[in-house]
C-alpha positions as CSV (number, residue, x, y, z in Angstrom):
1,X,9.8,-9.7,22.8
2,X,7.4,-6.7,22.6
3,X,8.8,-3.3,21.3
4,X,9.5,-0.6,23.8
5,X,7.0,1.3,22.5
6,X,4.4,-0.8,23.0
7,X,5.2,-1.9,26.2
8,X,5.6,1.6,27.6
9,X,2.1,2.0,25.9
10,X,0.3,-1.0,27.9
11,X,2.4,0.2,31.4
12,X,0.2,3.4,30.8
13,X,-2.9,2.0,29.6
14,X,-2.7,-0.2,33.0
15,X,-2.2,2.8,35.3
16,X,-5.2,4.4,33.6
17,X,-7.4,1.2,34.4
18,X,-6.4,0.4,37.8
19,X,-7.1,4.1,38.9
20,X,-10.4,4.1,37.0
21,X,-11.0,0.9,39.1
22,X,-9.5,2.3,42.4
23,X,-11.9,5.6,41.5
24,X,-15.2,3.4,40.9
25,X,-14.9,1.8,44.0
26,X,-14.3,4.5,45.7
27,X,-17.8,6.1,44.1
28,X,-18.9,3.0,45.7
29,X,-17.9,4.0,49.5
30,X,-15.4,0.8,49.0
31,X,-12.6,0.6,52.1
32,X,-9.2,1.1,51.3
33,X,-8.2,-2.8,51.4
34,X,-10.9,-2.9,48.7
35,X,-9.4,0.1,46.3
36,X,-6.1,-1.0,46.7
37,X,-7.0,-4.2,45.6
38,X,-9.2,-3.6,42.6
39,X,-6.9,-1.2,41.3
40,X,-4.1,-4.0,41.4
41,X,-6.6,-6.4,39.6
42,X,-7.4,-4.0,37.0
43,X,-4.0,-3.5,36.4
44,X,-2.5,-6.8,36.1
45,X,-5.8,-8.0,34.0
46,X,-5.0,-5.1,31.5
47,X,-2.3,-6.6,30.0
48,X,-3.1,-10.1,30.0
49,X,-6.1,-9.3,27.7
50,X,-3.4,-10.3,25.2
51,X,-1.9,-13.3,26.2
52,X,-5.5,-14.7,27.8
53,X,-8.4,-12.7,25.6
54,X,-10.9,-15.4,27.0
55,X,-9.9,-16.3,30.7
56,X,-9.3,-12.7,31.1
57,X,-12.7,-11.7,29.7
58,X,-14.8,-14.2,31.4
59,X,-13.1,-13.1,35.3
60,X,-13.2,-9.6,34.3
61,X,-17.0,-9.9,33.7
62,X,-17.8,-12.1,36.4
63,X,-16.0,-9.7,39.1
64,X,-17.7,-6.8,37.4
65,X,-20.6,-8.0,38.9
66,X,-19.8,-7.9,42.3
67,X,-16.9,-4.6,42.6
68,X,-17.7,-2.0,40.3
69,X,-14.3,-1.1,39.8
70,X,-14.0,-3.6,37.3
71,X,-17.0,-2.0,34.7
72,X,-14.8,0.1,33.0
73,X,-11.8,-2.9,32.3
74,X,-14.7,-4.7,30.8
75,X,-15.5,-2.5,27.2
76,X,-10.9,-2.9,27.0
77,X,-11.5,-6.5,27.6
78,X,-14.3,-7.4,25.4
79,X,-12.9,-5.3,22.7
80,X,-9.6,-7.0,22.8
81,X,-11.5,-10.2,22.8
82,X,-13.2,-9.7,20.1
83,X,-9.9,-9.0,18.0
84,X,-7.5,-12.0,19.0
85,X,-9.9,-15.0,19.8
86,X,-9.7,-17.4,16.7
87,X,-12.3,-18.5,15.1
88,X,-15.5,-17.7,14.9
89,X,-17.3,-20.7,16.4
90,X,-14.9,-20.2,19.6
91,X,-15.9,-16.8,19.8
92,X,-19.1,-16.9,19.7
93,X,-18.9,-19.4,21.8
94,X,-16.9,-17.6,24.6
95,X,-18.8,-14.4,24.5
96,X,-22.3,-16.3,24.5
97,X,-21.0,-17.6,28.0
98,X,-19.8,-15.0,29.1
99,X,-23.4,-13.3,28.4
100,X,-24.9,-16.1,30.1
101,X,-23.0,-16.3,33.1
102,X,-22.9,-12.8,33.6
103,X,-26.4,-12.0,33.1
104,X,-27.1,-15.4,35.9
105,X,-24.9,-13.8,38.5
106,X,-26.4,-10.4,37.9
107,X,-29.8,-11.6,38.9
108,X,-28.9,-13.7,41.6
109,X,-26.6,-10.9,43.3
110,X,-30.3,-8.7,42.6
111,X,-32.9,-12.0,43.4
112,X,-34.1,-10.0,46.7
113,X,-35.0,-7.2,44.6
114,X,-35.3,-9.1,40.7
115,X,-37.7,-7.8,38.9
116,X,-39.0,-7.7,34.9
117,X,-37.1,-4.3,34.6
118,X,-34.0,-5.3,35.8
119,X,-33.7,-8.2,33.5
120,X,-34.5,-6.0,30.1
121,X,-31.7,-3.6,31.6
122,X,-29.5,-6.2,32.6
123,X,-29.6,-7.8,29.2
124,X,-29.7,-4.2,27.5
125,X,-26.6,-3.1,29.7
126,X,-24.5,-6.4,28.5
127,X,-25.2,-6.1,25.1
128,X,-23.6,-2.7,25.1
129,X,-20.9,-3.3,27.6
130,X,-19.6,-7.3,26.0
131,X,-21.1,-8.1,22.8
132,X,-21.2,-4.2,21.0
133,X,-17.4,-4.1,21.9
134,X,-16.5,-7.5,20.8
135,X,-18.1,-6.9,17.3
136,X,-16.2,-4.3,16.8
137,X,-13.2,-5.3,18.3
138,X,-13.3,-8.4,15.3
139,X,-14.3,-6.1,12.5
140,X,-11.5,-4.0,13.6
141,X,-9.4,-7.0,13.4
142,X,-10.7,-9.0,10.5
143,X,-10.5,-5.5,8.3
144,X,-6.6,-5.4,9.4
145,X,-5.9,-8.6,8.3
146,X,-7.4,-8.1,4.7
147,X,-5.7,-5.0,4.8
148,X,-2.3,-6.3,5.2
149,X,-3.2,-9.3,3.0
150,X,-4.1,-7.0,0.1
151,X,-1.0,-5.2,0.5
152,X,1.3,-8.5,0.6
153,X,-0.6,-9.7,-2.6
154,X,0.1,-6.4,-4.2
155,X,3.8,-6.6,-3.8
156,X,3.5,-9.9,-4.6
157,X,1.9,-8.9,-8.1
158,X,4.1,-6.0,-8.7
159,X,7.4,-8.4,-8.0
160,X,5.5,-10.9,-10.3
161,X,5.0,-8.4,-12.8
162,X,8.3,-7.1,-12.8
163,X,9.5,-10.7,-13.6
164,X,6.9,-11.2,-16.5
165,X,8.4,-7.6,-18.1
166,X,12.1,-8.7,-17.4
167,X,11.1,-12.0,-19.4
168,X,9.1,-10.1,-22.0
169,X,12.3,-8.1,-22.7
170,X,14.5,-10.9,-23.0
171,X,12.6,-12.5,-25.6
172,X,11.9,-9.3,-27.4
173,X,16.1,-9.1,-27.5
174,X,16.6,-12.4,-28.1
175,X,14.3,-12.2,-31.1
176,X,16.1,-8.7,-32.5
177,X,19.2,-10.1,-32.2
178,X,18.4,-13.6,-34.1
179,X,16.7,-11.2,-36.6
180,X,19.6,-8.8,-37.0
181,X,22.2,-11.6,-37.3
182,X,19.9,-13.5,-39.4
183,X,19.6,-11.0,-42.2
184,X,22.3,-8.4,-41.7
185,X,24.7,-10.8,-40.6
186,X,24.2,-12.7,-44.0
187,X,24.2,-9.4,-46.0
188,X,27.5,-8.1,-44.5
189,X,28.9,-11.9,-45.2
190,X,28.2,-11.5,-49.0
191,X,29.3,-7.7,-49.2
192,X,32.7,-9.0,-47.7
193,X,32.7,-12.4,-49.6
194,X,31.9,-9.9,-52.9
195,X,34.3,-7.1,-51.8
196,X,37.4,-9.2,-51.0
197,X,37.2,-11.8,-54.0
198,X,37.1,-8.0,-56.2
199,X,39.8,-6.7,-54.3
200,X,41.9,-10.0,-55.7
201,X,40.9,-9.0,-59.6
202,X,43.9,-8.1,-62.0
203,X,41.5,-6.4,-64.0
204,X,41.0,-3.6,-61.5
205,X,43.4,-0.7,-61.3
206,X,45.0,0.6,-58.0
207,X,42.1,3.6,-57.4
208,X,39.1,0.6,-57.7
209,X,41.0,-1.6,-56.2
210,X,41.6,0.8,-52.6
211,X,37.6,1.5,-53.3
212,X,37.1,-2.1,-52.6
213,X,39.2,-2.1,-50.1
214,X,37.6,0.2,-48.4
215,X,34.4,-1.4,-48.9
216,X,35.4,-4.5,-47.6
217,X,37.0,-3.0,-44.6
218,X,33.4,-0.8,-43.8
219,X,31.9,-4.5,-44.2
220,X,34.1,-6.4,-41.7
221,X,34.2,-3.0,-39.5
222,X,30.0,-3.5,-39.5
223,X,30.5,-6.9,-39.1
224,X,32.2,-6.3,-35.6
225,X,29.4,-4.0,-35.0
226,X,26.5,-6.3,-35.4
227,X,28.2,-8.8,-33.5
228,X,28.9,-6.5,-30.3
229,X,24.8,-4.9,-30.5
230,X,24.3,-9.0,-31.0
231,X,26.0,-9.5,-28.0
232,X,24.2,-6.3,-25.9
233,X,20.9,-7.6,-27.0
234,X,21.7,-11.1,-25.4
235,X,22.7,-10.1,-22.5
236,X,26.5,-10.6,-23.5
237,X,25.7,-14.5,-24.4
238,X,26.5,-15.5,-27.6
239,X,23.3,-16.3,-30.3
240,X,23.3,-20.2,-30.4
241,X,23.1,-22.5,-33.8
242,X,22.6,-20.2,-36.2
243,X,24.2,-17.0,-33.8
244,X,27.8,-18.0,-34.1
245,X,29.7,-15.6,-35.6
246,X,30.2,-15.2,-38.9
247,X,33.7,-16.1,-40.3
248,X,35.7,-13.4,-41.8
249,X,36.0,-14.3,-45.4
250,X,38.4,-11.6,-46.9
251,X,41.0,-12.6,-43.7
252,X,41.6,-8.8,-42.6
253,X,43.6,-9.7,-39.9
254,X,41.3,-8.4,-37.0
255,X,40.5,-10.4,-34.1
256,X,36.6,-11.4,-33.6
257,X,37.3,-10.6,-30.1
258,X,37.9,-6.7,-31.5
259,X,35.4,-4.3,-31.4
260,X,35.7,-1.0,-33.0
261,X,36.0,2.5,-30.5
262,X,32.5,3.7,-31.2
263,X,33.5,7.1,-29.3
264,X,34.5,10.4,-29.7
265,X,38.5,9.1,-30.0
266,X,36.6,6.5,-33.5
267,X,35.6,9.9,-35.1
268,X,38.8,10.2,-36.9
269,X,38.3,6.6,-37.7
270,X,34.7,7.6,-39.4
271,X,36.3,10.7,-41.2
272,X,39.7,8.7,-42.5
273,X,36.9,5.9,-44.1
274,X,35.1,8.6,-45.9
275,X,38.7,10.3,-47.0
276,X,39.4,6.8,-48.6
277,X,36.0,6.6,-50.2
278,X,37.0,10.1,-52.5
279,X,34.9,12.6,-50.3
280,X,36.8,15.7,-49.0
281,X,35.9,15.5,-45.1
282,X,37.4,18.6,-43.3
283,X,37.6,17.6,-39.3
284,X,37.6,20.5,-36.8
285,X,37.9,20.8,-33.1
286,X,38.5,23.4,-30.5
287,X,38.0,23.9,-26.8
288,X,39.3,22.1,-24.3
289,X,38.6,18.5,-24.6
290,X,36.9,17.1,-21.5
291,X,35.7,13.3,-21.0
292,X,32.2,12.5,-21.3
293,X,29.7,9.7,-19.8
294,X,30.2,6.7,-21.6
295,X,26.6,7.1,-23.0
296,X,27.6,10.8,-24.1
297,X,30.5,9.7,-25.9
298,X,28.9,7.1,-28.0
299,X,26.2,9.4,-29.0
300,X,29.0,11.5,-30.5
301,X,30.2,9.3,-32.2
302,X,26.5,8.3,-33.2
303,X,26.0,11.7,-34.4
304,X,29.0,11.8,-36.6
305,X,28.1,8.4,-38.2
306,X,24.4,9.7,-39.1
307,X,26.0,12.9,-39.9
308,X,28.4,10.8,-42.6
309,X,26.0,8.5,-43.9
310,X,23.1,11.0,-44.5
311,X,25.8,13.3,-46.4
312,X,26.9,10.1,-48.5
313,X,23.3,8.5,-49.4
314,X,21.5,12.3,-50.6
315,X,24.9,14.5,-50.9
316,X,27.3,12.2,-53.0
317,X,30.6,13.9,-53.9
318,X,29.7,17.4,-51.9
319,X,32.6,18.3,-48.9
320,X,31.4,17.5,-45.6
321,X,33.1,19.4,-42.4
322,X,32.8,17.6,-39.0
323,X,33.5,20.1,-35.7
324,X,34.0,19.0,-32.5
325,X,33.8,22.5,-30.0
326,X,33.7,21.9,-26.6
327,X,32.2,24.7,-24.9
328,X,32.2,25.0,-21.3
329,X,29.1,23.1,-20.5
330,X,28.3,20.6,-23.4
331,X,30.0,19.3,-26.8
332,X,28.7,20.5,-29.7
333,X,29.1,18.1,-32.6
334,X,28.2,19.2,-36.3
335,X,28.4,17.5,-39.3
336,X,27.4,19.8,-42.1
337,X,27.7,18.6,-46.3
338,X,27.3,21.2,-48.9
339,X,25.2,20.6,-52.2
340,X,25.1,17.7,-54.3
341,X,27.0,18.4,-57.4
342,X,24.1,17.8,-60.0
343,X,21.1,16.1,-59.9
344,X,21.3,12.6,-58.0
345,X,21.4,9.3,-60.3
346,X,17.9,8.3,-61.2
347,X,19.3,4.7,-61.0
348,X,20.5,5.3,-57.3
349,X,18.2,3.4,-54.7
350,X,18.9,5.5,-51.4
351,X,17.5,2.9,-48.7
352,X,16.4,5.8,-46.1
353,X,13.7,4.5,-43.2
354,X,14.2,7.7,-41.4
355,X,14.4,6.4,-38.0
356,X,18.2,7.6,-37.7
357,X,17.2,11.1,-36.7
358,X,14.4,10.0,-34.6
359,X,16.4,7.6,-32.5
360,X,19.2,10.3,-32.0
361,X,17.0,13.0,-31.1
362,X,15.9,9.9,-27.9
363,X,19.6,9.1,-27.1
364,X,20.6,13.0,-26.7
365,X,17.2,13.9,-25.1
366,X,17.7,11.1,-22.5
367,X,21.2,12.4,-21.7
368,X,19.8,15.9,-21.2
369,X,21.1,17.2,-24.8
370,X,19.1,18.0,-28.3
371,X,19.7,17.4,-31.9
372,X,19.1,20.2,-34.5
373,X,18.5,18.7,-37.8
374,X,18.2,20.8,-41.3
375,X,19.4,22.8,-44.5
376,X,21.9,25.5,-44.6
377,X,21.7,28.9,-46.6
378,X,23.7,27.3,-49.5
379,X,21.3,24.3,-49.9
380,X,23.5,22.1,-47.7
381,X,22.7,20.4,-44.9
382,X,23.6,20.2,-41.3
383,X,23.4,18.4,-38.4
384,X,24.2,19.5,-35.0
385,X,24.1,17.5,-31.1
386,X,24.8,19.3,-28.2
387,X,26.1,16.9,-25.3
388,X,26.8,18.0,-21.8
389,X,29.5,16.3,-20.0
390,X,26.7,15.2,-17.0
391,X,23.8,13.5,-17.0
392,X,20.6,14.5,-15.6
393,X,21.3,12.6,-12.8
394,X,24.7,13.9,-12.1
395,X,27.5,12.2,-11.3
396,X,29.8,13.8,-13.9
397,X,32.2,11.9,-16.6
398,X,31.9,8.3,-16.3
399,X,28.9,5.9,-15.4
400,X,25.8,7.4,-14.7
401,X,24.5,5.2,-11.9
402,X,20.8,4.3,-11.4
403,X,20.6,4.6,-15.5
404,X,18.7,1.6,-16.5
405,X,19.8,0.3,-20.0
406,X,17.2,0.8,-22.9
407,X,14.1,-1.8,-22.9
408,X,12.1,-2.6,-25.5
409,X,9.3,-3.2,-22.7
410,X,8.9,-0.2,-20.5
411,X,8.8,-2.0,-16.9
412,X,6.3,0.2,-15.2
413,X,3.7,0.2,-17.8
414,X,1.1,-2.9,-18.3
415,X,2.5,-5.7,-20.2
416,X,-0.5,-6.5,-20.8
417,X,-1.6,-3.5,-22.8
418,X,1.9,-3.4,-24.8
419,X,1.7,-6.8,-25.9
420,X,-2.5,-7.8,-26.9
421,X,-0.8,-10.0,-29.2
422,X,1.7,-12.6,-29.0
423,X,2.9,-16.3,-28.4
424,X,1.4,-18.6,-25.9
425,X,1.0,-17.7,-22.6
426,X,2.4,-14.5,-23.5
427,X,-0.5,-12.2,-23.8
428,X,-2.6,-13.7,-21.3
429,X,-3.3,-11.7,-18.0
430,X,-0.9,-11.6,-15.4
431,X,-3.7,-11.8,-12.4
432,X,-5.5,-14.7,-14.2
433,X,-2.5,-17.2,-13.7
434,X,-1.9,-16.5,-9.6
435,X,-4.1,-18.3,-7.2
436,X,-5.8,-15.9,-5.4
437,X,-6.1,-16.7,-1.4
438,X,-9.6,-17.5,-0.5
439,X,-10.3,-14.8,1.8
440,X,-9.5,-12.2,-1.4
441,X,-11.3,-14.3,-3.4
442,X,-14.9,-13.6,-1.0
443,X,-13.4,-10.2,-0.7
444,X,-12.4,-8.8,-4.3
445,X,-15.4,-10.9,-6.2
446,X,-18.4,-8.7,-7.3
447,X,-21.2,-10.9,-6.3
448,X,-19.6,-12.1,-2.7
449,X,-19.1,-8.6,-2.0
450,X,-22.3,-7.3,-2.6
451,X,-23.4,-10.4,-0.7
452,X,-21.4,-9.3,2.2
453,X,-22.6,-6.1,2.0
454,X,-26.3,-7.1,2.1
455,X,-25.3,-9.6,5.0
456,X,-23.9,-7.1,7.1
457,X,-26.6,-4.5,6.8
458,X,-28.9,-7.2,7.7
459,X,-27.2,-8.2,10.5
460,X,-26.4,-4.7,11.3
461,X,-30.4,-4.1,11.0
462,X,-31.4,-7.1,13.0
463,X,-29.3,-6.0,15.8
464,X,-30.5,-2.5,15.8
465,X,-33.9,-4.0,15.7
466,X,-33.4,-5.7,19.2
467,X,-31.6,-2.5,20.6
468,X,-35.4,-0.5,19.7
469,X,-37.3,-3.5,21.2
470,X,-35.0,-3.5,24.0
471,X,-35.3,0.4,25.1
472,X,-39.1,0.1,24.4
473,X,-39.6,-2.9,26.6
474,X,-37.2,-1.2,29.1
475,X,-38.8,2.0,28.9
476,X,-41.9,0.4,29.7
477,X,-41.1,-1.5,32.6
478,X,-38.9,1.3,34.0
479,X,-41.7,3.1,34.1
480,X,-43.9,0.9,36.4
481,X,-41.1,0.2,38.4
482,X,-40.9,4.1,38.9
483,X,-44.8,4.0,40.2
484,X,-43.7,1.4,42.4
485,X,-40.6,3.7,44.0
486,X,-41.5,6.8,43.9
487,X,-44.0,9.2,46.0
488,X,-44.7,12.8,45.5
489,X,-44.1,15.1,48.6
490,X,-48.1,16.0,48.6
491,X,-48.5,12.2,49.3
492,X,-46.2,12.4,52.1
493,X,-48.1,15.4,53.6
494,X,-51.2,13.7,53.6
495,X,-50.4,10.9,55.6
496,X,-50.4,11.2,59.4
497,X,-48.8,9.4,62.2
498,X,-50.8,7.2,64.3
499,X,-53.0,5.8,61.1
500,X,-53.4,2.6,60.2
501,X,-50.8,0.6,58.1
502,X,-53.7,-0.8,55.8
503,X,-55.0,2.8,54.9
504,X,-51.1,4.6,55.1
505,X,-50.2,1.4,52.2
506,X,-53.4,1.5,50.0
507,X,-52.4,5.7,49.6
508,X,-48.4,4.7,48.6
509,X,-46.8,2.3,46.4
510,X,-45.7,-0.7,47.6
511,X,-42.0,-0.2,47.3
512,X,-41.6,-3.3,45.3
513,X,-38.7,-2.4,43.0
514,X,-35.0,-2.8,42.2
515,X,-34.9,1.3,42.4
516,X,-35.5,1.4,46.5
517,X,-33.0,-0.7,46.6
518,X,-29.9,0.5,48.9
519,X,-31.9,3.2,50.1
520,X,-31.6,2.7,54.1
521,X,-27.9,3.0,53.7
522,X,-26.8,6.0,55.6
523,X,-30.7,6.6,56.6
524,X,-31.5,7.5,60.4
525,X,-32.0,4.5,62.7
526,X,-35.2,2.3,62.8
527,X,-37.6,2.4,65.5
528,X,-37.7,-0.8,67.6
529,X,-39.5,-3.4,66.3
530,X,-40.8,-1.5,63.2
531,X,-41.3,-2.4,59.7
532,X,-40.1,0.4,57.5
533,X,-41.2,1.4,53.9
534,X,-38.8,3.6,52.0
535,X,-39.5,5.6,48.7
536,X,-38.0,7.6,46.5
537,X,-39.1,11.7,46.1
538,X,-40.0,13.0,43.0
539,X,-38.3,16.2,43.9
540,X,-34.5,16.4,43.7
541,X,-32.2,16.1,45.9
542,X,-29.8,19.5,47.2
543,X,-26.9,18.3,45.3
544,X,-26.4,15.6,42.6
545,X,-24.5,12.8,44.8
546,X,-27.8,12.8,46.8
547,X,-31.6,10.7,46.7
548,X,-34.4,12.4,48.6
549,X,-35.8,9.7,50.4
550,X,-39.5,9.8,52.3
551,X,-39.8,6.4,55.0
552,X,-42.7,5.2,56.8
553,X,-42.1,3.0,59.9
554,X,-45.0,1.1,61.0
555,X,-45.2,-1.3,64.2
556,X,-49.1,-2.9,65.5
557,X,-50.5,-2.4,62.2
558,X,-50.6,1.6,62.4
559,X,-48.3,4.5,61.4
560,X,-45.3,5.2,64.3
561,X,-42.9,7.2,62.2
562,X,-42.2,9.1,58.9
563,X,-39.3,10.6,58.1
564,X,-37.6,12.9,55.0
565,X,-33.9,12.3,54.6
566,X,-31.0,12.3,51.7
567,X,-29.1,9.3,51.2
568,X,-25.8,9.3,49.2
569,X,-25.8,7.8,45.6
């Protein structure tokens, strides 16, 4: 079924041709029978250009030859043609018959008054009116398809691509979290193995013995912790073979199914470890306490954790204050140590990669937040996160839709470019693996374009050749058949009645030529029995729908009659 739109569009373009028909015909001094019934033709033939491109050209050229009405429908039909006949054998085809026949009936409807010039016109005339239109009507056409193949096969890339970055990131996942489980996982084990056989000693006295226990509980606690970013980097699955969880040697009692609050609510938690470690941790709060995204809340808790540790590893044994204030737009979240009491332990390997403040400063800056990081006036140190309780996106508290999780492959970039180097098949272009169609193949190669190029310009040039040839061969001959039509009004004055019709015919053309054709229609009677010789004037006539016309009637071989007169064109 066609849209609305389009067929409101082809009801109009109809109209528009059977009038123009109705109005050529008319130009023609066709009856009324006649316009009605070219106007009807042009309009029903309008529309069936699309169902019948080639039965529809070939009848609206052949009638164009005999009712004018039917010119104009011809450049629609041609074009239209041009754009839905497949195949370029079959077209050619069709519109080299269509040439043929037309340019046949054309000189038999003119073989009373056929001449040299008519042909070159003729030939000139259907080139313009058939085969101009039809070229352009496939280029038109053939440039539309590639155009909507291209973008198909761009989409199709950029869903391909997509895929490959998808992919890309699960293997980059997959290979953290066998990494992190791997070494970390077997690191933690032997902390907790280490802690909870110490924990068992007689030797030990109740303060080392709570140390170790809170060393073993920090181990199990990151333990749980590993296991759950395991688990977020696998998409939830668990890491097979060697990604089973690690048992829990010291038994503490807590489920493997139990993951610790990593939230503003597990702050306390974080302060009440460092409290049984011997530090004096001072927590703070004040404002109104309001929820926060679930992103925004573990960053506070992220903060606090940084905070903690950094205070521990290059403060030992100085107080630390955390402070919670919740202003009216954001949390503010500070974790601020004093100085270290005396110089650090020579002996005392700080492990410090200093990535924790860098990936803070992205989680807060993603939420729409900052992180200040640096010394106080005491020679302290303080860190500081300021949280507001929306995203950027809005939304307010809770899940920020349309928030993709972090990637370690950022999906609009090139993959290609991120990853030069990698496994198998990994790093090899994504374009080099897809078969291209054939047509993009011509169309996107260097060489086959260039070729085109060069193909069309020559063909382009060839054809323009033969339009040159064409007008200079029709000049040529339209000139002598203008010397064979046309007098001049002081050759008409010159010749008088009552001479003889050898001496009145060697001073005027002979009239042979397709442009005194139709002239004697609407001209004054003929004398009985006379031969008549009509010519065109050289002079204009008194309006521009009129010929002048000069006649000379002859009858017993001598001049009877000459006459001036218009005609209508």
């Amino acid at each position: 079924m066609w849209p609305v739109r389009r067929i409101v569009g082809e009801s109009l373009l109809a109209v528009v041709f059977a009038l123009l028909g109705a109005g050529f015909e008319a130009l023609g001094h066709g009856g009324a029978v006649r316009l009605v019934a070219i106007g009807l033709a042009a309009g029903v033939l309008s529309p069936l250009r699309r169902v019948l491109p080639a039965t529809v050209l070939l009848v609206t050229a052949a009638g164009s030859v005999a009712f004018d009405g039917l010119a104009p429908l011809v450049l629609l039909v041609a074009w239209s043609a041009g754009r839905r006949i497949d195949g370029v054998g079959k077209a050619m085809g069709v519109f080299g018959l269509v040439y043929v026949m037309v340019l046949g009936l054309g000189i038999l409807h003119e073989l009373p008054h056929f001449s040299l010039a008519y042909l070159a016109f003729g030939a000139l005339g259907l080139l313009v009116t058939i085969v101009v239109p039809g070229l352009a009507g496939r280029y038109w056409s053939q440039r539309r398809a590639l155009t909507d193949t291209l973008r198909e096969y761009n989409a199709q890339l950029l869903r391909e691509r997509a895929m490959i970055a998808g992919q890309a990131r699960m293997r980059e996942r997959q290979r953290i979290a066998q990494d992190m489980h791997d070494s970390l996982g077997h690191q933690l084990a032997l902390i907790a193995v280490h802690t909870g056989a110490l924990e068992v000693d007689r030797e030990l006295t109740g303060r080392q013995r709570e140390a170790v226990g809170v060393l073993r509980e920090a181990s199990v606690a990151a333990m749980h912790e590993l296991r759950e970013v395991v688990g977020v980097l696998r998409d939830g699955t668990q890491v097979p073979g060697r990604g089973e969880a690690a048992p829990d040697p010291a038994g503490a009692g807590v489920a493997d199914a139990t993951v610790s609050s990593r939230g503003v609510a597990g702050i306390e938690g974080l302060v009440a470890a460092s409290r049984g470690a011997g530090v004096a941790v001072e927590l703070r709060g004040s404002g109104e306490a309001r929820p926060l995204s679930p992103t925004g809340d573990h960053a506070a808790y992220r903060i606090v954790q940084e905070g903690l540790t950094n205070a521990h590893k290059h403060a030992p044994g100085a107080p630390i204050t955390v402070e919670l204030r919740y202003e009216p737009d954001s949390l503010v979240v500070e974790v601020a140590n004093g100085p270290a009491h005396g110089a650090a332990d020579p002996g005392r390997s700080v492990v410090s990669g200093g990535q924790g403040l860098t990936g803070l400063g992205e989680r807060t800056r993603l939420l729409g937040g900052m992180v200040y990081a640096g010394p106080t006036a005491d020679g302290g140190f303080r860190l500081a996160g300021v949280l507001p309780y929306t995203s950027p996106e809005g939304g307010g508290p809770g899940p920020v839709r349309g928030v993709a999780a972090t990637t370690f492959v950022d999906p609009t970039g090139d993959f290609r470019e991120q990853s030069p180097v990698g496994l198998v098949g990994e790093g090899d272009p994504v374009i080099d693996g897809i078969g291209l169609p054939r047509e993009l193949v011509k169309a996107m190669g260097t060489n086959t374009r260039r070729s085109g190029i060069a193909i069309g310009c020559g063909v382009a040039a060839v054809f323009g050749l033969l339009l040159v040839i064409a007008v200079v061969v029709g000049g040529i001959l339209l000139v002598g058949e203008t010397d064979k039509a046309m007098v001049e009004p002081k050759q008409y004055d010159a010749v008088k009645v009552g001479q003889s019709e050898a001496e009145v015919r060697g001073k005027l053309p002979d009239g042979d030529s397709v442009l005194t054709r139709d002239l004697d229609k609407g001209a004054p009677p003929v004398p009985a029995e006379a031969k008549c010789l009509s010519l065109h004037s050289t002079e204009a006539g008194s309006s521009w729908s009129t010929t002048p016309v000069f006649r000379f009637c002859f009858k017993d071989g001598e001049l009877i009659e000459k006459r001036s007169f218009e005609v209508r064109n």
